[in-house]
C-alpha positions, 0 to 999 in steps of 0.5 A, spaced: 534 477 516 535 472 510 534 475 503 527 473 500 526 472 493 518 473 491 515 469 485 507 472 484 505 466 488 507 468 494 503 471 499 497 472 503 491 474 501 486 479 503 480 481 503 479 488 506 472 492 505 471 489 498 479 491 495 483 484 493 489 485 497 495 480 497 501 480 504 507 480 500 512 481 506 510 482 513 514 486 520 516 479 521 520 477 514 523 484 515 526 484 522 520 489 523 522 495 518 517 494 513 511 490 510 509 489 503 502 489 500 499 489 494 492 491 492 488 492 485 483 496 486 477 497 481 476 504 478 473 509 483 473 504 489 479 504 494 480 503 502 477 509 505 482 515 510 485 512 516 491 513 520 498 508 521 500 510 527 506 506 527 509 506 520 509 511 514 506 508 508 508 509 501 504 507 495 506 505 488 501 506 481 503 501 476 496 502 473 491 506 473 488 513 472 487 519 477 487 517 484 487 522 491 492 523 496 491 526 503 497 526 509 495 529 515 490 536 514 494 536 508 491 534 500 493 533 493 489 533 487 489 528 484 495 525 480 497 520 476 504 520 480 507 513 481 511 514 487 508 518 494 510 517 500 505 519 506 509 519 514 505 517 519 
């Protein structure tokens, strides 16, 4: 795996139910360790609960408010934490 430098044009944009998305880096840039998106969701509006079967997720809060956090059966009150990690 080569080292890559990502300037804010690089990506693939998506459009995921109305959520601008934009592929930083994939399984393929990383020898299947991680992929990258980058998503800015309007206030009050975000992807809607679902599973990864094969991958953890983690999610990083540069801007914003309150968000919810659900993992499995478990939830979490809304927060203003920037880092949560969700297993799969």
């Amino acid at each position: 795996m080569e080292p890559k430098i990502l300037t804010l044009d690089v990506g693939r944009p998506l459009n995921v139910l109305g959520n601008p998305m934009t592929v930083r880096l994939t399984a393929a840039d990383t020898d299947g360790r991680l992929t990258l998106v980058e998503q800015l969701n309007k206030p009050g509006v975000g992807i809607p609960i679902h599973v990864h079967e094969r991958g953890h997720e983690v999610f990083h809060v540069l801007e914003g408010q309150r968000w919810n956090f659900r993992s499995g059966l478990n939830r979490w009150p809304p927060s203003q934490a920037p880092l949560s990690s969700c297993p799969r």
